[in-house]
RODO-2510 file (C-alpha; in nm, 4 decimals, decimal comma):
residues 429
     n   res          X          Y          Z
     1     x     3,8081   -11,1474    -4,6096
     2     x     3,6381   -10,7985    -4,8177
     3     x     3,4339   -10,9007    -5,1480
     4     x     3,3654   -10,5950    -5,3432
     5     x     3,0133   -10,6183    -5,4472
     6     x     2,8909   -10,4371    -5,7389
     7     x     2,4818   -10,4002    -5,8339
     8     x     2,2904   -10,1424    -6,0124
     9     x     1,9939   -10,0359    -5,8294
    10     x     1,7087    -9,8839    -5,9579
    11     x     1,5007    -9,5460    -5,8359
    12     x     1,1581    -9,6295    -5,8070
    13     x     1,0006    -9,3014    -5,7134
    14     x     1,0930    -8,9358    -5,6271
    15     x     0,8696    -8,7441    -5,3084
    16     x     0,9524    -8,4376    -5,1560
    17     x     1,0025    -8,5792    -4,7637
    18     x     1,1163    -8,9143    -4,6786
    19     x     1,1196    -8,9745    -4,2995
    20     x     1,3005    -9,2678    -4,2045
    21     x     1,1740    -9,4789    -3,8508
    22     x     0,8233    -9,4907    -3,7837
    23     x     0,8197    -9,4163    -3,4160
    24     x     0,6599    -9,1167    -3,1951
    25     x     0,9102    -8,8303    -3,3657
    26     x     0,8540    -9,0176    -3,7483
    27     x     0,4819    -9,0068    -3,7305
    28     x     0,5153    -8,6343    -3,5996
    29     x     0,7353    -8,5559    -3,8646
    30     x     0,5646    -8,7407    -4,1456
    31     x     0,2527    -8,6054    -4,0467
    32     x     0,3551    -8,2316    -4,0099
    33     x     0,5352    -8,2461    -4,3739
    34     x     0,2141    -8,3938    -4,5224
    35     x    -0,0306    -8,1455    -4,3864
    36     x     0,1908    -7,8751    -4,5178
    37     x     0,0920    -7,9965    -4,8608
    38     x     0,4742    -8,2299    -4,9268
    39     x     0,4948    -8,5221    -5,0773
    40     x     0,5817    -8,7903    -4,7801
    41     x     0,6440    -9,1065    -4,7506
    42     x     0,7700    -9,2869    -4,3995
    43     x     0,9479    -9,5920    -4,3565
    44     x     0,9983    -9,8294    -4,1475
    45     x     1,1531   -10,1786    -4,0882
    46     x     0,8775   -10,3274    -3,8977
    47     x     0,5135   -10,4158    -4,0212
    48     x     0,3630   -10,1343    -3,7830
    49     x     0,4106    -9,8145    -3,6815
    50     x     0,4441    -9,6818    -3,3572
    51     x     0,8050    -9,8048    -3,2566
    52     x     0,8450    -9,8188    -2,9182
    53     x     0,5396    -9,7430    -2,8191
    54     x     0,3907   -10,0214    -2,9957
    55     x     0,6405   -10,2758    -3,1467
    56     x     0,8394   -10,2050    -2,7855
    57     x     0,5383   -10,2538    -2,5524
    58     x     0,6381    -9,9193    -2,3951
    59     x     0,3751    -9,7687    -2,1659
    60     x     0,2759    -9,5491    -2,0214
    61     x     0,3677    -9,2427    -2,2802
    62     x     0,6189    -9,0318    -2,0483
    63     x     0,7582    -8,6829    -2,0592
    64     x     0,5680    -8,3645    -2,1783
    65     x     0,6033    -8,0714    -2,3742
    66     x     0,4290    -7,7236    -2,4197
    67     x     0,0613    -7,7255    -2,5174
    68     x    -0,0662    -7,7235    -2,8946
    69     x     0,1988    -7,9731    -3,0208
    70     x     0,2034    -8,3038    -3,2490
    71     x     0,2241    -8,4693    -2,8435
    72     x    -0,0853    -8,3110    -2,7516
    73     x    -0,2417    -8,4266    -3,0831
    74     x    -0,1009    -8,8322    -3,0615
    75     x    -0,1575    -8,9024    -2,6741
    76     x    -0,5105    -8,6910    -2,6882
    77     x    -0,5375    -8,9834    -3,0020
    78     x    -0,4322    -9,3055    -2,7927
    79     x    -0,4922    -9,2070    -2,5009
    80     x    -0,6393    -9,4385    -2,2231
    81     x    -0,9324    -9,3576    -1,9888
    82     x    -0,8679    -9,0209    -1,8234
    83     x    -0,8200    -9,1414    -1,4572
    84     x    -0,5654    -9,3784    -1,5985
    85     x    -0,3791    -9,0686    -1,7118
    86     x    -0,1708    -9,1344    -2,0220
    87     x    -0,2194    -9,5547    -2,0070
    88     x    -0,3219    -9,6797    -2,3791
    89     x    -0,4073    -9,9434    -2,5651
    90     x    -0,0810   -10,0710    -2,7535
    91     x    -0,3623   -10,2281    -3,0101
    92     x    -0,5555    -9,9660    -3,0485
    93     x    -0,2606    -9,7352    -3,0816
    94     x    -0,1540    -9,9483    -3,3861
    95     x    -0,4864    -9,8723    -3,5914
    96     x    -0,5402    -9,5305    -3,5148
    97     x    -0,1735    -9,4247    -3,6024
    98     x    -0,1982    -9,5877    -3,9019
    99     x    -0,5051    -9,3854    -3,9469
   100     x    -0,3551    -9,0602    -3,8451
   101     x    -0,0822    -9,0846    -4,1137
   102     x    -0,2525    -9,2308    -4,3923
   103     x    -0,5360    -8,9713    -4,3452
   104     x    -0,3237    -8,7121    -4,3486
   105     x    -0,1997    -8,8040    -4,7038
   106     x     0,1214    -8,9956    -4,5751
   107     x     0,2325    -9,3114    -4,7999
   108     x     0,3698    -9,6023    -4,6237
   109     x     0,6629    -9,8289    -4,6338
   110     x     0,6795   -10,1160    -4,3805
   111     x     0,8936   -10,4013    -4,3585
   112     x     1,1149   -10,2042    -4,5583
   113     x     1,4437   -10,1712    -4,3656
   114     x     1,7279    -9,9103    -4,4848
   115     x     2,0816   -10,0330    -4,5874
   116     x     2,2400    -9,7105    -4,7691
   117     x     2,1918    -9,3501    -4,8747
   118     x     2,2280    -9,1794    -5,1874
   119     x     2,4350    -8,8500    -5,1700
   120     x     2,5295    -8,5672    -5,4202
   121     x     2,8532    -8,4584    -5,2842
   122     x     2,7777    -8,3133    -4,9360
   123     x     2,3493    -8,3894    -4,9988
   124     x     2,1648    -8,6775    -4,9280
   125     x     1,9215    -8,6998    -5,2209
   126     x     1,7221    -9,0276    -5,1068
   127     x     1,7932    -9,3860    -4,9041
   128     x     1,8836    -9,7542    -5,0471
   129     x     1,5972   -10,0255    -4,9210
   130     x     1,5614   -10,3390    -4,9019
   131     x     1,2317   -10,5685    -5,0002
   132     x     1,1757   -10,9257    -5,1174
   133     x     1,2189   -10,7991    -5,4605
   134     x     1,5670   -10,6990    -5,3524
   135     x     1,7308   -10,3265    -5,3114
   136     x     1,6034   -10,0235    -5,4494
   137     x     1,5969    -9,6126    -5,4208
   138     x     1,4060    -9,3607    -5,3064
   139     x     1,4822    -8,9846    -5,3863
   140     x     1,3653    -8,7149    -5,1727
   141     x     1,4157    -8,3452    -5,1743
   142     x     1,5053    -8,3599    -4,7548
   143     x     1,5363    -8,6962    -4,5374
   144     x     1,4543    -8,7096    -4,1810
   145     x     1,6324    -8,9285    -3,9757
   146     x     1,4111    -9,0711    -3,7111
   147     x     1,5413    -9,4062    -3,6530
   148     x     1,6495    -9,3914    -3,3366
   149     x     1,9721    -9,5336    -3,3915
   150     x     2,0924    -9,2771    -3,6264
   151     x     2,1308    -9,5100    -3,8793
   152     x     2,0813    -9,3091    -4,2104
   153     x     2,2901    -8,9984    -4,0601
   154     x     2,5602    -9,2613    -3,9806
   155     x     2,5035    -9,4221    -4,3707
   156     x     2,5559    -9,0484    -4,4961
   157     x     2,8511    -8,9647    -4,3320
   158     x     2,7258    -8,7427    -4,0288
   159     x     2,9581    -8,7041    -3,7206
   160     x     2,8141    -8,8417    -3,4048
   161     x     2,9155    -8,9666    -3,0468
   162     x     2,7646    -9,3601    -2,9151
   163     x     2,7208    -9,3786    -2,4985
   164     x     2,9001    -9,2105    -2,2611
   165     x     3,1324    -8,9281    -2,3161
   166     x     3,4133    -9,0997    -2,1296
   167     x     3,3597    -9,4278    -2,2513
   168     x     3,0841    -9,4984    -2,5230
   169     x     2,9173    -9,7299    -2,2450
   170     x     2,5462    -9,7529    -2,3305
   171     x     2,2468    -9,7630    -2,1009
   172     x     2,0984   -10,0949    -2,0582
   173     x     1,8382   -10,2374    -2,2268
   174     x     1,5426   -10,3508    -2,1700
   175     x     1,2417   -10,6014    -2,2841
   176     x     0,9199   -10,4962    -2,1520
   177     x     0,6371   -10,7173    -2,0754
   178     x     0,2540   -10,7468    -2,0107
   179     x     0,0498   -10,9298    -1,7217
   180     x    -0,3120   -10,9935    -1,6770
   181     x    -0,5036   -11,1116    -1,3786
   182     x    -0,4687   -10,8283    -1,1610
   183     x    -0,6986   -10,7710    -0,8302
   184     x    -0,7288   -10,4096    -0,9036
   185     x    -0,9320   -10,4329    -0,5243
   186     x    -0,5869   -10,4923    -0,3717
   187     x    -0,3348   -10,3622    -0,5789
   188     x    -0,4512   -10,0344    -0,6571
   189     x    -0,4697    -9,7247    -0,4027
   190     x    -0,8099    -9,6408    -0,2884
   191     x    -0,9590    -9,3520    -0,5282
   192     x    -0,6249    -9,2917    -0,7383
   193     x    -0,4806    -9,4389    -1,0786
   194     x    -0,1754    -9,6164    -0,9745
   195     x    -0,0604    -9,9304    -0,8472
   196     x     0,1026    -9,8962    -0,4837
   197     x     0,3805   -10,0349    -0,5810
   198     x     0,4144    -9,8673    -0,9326
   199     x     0,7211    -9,6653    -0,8644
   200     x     0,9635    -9,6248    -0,6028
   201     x     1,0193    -9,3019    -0,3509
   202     x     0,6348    -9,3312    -0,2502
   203     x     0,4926    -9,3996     0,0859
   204     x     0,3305    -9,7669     0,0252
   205     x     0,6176    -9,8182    -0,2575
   206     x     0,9133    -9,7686    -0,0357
   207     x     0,9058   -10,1246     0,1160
   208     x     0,9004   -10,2806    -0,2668
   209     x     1,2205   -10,0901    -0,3699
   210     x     1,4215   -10,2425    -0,1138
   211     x     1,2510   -10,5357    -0,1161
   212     x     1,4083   -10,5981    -0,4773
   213     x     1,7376   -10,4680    -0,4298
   214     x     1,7222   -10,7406    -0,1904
   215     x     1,5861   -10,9984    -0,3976
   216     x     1,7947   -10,9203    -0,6534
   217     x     2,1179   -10,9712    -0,3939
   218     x     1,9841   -11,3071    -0,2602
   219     x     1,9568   -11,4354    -0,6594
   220     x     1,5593   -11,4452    -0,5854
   221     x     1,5833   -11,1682    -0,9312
   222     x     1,7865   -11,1574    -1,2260
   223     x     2,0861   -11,0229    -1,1981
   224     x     2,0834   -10,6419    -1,2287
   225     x     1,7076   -10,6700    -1,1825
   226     x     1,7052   -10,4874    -0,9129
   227     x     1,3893   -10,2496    -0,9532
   228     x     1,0317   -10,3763    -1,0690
   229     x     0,8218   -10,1018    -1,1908
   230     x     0,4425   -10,1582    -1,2545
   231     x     0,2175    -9,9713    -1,4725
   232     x    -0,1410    -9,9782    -1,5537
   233     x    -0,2449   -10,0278    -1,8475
   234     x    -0,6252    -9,8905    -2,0334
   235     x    -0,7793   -10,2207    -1,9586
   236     x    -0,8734   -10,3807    -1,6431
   237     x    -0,6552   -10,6160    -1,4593
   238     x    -0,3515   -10,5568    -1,6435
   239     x    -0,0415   -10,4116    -1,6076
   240     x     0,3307   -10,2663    -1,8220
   241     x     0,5968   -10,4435    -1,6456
   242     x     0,9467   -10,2611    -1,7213
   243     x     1,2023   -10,4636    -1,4618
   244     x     1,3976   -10,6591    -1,7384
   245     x     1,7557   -10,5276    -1,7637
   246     x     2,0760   -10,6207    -1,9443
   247     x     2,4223   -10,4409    -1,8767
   248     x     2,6805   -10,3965    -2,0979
   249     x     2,5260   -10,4280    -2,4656
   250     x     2,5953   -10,1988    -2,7612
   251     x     2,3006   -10,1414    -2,9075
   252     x     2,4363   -10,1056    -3,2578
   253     x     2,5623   -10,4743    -3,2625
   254     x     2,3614   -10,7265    -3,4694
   255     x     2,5308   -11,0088    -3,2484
   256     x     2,5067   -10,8671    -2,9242
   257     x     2,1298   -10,7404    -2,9850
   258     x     2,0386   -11,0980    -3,0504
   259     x     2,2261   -11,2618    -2,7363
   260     x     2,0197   -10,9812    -2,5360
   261     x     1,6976   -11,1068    -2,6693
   262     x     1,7540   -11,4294    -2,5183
   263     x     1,8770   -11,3635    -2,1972
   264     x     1,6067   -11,1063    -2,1577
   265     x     1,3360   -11,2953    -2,2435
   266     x     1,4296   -11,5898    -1,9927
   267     x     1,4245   -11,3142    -1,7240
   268     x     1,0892   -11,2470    -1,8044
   269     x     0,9197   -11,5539    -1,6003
   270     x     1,1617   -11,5351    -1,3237
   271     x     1,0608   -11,1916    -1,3095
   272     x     0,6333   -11,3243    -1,3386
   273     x     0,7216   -11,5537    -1,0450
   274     x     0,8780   -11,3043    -0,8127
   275     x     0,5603   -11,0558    -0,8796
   276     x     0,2922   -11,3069    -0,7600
   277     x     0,4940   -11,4055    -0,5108
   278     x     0,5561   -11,0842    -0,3389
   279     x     0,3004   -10,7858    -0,4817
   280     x    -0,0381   -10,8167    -0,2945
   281     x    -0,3221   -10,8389    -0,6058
   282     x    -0,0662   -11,0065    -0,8400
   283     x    -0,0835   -11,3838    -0,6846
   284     x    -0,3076   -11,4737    -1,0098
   285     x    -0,1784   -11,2743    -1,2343
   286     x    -0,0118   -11,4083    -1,5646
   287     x     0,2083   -11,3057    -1,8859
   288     x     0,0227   -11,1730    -2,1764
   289     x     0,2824   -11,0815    -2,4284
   290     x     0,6089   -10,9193    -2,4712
   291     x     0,7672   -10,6587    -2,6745
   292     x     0,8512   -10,7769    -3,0926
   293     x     1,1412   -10,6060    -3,0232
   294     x     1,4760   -10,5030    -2,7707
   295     x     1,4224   -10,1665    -2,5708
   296     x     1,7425    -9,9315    -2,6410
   297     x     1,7886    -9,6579    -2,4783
   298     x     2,0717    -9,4888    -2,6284
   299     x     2,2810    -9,5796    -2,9062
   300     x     2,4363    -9,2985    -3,1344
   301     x     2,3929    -8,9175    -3,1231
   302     x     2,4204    -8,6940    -3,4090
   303     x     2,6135    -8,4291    -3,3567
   304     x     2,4458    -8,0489    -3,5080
   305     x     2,4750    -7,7178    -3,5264
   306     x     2,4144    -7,6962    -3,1758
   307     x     2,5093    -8,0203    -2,8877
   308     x     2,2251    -7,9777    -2,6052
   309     x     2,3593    -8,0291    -2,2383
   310     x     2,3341    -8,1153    -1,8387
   311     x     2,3760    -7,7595    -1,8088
   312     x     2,1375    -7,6807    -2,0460
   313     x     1,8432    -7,8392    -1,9047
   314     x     1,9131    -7,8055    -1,5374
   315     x     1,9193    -7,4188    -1,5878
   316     x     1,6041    -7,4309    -1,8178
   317     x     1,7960    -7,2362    -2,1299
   318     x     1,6030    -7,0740    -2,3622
   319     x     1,7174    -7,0628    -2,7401
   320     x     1,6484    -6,7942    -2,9653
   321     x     1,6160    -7,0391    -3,2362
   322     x     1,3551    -7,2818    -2,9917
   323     x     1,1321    -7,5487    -3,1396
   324     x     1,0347    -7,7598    -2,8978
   325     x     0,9599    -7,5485    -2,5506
   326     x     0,9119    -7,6594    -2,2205
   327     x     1,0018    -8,0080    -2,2832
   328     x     1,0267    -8,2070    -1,9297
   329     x     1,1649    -8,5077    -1,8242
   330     x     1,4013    -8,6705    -1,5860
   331     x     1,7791    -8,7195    -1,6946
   332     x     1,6433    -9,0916    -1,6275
   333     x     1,9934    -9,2570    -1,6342
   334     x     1,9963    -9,6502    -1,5802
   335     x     2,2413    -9,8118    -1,3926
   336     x     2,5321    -9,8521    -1,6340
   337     x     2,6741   -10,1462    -1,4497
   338     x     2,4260   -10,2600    -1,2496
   339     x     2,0578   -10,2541    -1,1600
   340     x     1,8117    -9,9559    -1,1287
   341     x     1,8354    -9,5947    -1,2068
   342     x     1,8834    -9,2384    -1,1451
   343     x     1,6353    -8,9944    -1,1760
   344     x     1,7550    -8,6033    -1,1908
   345     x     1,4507    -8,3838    -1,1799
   346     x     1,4741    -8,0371    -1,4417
   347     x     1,2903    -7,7882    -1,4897
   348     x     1,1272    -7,7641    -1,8393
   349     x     1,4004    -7,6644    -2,0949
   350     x     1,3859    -7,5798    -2,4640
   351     x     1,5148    -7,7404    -2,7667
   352     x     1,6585    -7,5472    -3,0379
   353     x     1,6357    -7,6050    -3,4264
   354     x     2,0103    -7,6471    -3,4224
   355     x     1,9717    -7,9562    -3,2997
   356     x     1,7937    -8,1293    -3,5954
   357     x     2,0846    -8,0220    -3,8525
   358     x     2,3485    -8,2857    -3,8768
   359     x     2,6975    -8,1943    -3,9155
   360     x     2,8435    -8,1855    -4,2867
   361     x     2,5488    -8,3576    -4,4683
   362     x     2,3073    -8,1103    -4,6458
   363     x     1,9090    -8,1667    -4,6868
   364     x     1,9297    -8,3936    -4,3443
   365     x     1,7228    -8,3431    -4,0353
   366     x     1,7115    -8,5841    -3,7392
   367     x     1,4290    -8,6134    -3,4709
   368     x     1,4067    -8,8627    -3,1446
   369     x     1,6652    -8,9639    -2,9481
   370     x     1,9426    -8,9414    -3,2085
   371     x     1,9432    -8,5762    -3,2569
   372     x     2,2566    -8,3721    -3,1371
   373     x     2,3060    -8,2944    -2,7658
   374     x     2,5435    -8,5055    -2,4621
   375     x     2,4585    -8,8522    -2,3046
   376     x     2,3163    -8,6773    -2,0079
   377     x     2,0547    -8,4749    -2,1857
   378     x     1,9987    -8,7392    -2,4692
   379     x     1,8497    -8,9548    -2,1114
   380     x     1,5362    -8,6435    -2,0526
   381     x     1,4890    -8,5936    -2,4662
   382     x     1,4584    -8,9452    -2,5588
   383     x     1,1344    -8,9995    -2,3693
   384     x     0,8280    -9,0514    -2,6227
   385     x     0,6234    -8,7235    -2,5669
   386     x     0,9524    -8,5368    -2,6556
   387     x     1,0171    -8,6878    -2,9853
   388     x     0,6808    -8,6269    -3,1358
   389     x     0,7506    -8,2719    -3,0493
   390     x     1,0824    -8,2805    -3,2190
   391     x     0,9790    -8,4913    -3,5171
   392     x     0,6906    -8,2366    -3,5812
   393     x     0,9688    -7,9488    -3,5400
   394     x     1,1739    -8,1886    -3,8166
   395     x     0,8577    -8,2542    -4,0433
   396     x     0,7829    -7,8790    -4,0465
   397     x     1,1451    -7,7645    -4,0889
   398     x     1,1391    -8,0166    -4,4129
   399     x     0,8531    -7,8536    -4,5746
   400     x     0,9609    -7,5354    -4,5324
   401     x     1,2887    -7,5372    -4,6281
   402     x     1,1274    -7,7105    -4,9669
   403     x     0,9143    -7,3715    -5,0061
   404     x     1,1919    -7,1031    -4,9508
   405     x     1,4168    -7,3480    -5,2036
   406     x     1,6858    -7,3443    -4,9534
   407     x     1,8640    -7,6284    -4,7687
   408     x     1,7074    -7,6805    -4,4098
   409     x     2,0853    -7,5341    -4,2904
   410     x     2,0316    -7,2096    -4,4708
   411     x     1,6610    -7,1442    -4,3724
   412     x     1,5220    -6,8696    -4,1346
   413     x     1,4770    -7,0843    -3,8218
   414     x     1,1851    -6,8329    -3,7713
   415     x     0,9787    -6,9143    -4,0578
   416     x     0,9830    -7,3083    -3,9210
   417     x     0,8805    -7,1093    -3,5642
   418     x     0,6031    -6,9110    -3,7332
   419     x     0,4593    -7,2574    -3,8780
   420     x     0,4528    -7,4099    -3,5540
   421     x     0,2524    -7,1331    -3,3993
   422     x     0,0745    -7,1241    -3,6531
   423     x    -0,0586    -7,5098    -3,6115
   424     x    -0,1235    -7,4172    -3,2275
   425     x     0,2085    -7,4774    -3,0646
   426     x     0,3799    -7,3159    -2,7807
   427     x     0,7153    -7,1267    -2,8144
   428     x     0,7360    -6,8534    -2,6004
   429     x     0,5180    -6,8477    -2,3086
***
């Protein structure tokens, strides 16, 4: 059964850029509208910023860009001790990005999750939220869609593509977790940063990897648990465990989101007990805390201007229109029906500003893992270091496009490359 519901709903206030998600490419692209002198305001549906990298326990911050970007800026910001490379404190990272954004003249909306869009014919013109006082607008000159999901491209009527080409499977997700008690004496290589077991396709790591796809056979592991990977963390003795792993799940469902959440998180001592079991250094170790929230890692893509592929990256294309260079990751594809994952190494590519302009909805830009390009790509862009690069491409894009009085569609992709040089980035080296 439909009910029609009917309710007038009230604008509160009018800004210039409204960035929707509060993760690594929202912060960039809140705070790269606001230094340019825009009104901003960023949203989000949690009580803290950060995402994934805080509200999703994700660690360490993977990927990399060129030098002189917003990814520079954040990790140089959170950043652990140096000879832990890019480990962080998850705590820590919550204050000081709160800091970074407010500083830099950005208003906040937490706990504020978005449940519609308001459009003039083919423009969004602002987003429908919800609070304990009930719904409400918010009008904005350009919205930036930085949830993740895609959610307010979706609301406004943007094309996009969920999964796999072929068949709109999803990666697995994921509920990472954190241990304490470590005997860094034993489980860390003499006169290096890692644990010995941290990844696989490493000379004391080797045994582990098979070790688990064992375990995992013999029922010792979850099913599809089939690869623990260790991380250290900024303080002593602990360690980012990212080994849970649920096939099969679209990420978009309320319903199947929630029955993930509880499997996951009764894999999570199973997975505790097979660690001090096994991992020399871990026999005392013990769980800390786990993430507020599920790991996705790849719902919908919004399709642009331009769609960035395979090819793409594994020939290292350069774009005329570029605004994000030498981005690098893996295509880090999980095992879509199964455990582990595939890691395709590729040399650092370029994103162009094509990507960031949604199909048939005027005044929108997306950033992170939702903007336009093919389920193999979307697995090396959706990595953390890339999407503050892309949300600061977004952010800038925004402001600009608010100075030249055109729609970000119709601006000079040059003038949004000129800003971003200007602020220190790298483009063309």
């Amino acid at each position: 059964m439909s009910v029609l519901l009917s309710k007038n709903i009230n604008v509160e206030q009018e800004y210039d850029v409204i960035v929707c998600g509060a993760g690594p490419a929202g912060i960039g692209a809140a705070v790269s509208s606001a230094r340019l002198g825009k009104s901003t305001l960023l949203i989000d549906r949690y009580g803290v910023v950060g995402g994934m990298l805080t509200s999703g326990l994700v660690g360490p911050v993977m990927g990399r860009t060129a030098k002189g970007t917003m990814t520079d800026e954040i990790n140089t910001l959170i950043g652990g001790d140096v000879p832990i490379k890019m480990a962080f404190d998850q705590e820590m990272a919550k204050i000081k990005l709160t800091e970074l954004l407010t500083e830099s003249g950005v208003e906040l909306r937490l706990q504020t999750p978005i449940v519609d869009v308001l459009k003039d014919g083919d423009s969004i013109v602002g987003v429908v939220v919800s609070s304990a006082y009930g719904l409400y607008a918010l009008k904005a000159k350009v919205v930036i869609d930085c949830t993740g999901d895609g959610t307010v491209s979706y609301l406004a009527g943007a094309p996009y593509r969920v999964g796999r080409e072929e068949d709109e499977l999803q990666q697995p997700v994921t509920i990472m977790f954190r241990l304490n008690g470590v005997d860094e004496n034993v489980a860390i290589k003499e006169g290096d940063w890692t644990f010995k077991v941290r990844m696989p396709n490493s000379k004391d790591a080797n045994w582990f990897l098979q070790f688990c796809v064992d375990a995992c056979a013999e029922g010792e592991l979850p099913k599809s648990v089939s690869l623990v990977r260790l991380y250290r963390t900024s303080r002593p003795g602990e360690c980012h465990v990212n080994a849970t792993h649920l096939n099969y799940i679209n990420g978009l469902d309320p319903k199947e989101i929630s029955a993930a959440e509880a499997i996951l998180r009764k894999q999570i001592p199973v997975i505790v007990d097979f660690i001090k079991a096994h991992v020399p250094g871990f026999e005392n170790t013990y769980l800390v805390n786990s993430s507020t929230t599920l790991g996705v890692r790849d719902t919908r893509r919004i399709m642009g201007e331009y769609i960035l592929t395979r090819e793409d990256l594994e020939s290292a294309r350069k774009f005329e229109d570029v605004v994000v260079h030498d981005a690098w990751f893996f295509m880090d594809i999980h095992n879509m029906a199964g455990g582990g994952q595939t890691l395709t190494n590729v040399p650092p590519y370029d994103i162009p500003y094509r990507c960031l302009l949604p199909l048939e909805v005027e005044n929108l830009l997306v950033a992170g893992r939702c903007l336009s390009g093919t389920h193999d790509a979307q697995a090396s862009y959706r990595i953390m270091s890339i999407c503050m690069s892309t949300g600061q491409a977004a952010g800038v894009a925004a402001a600009v496009s608010i100075d030249e009085h055109v729609t970000p569609r119709k601006l000079d992709y040059k003038l949004v490359q000129q800003k971003l040089t200007e602020s220190g980035a790298e483009l063309f080296s």
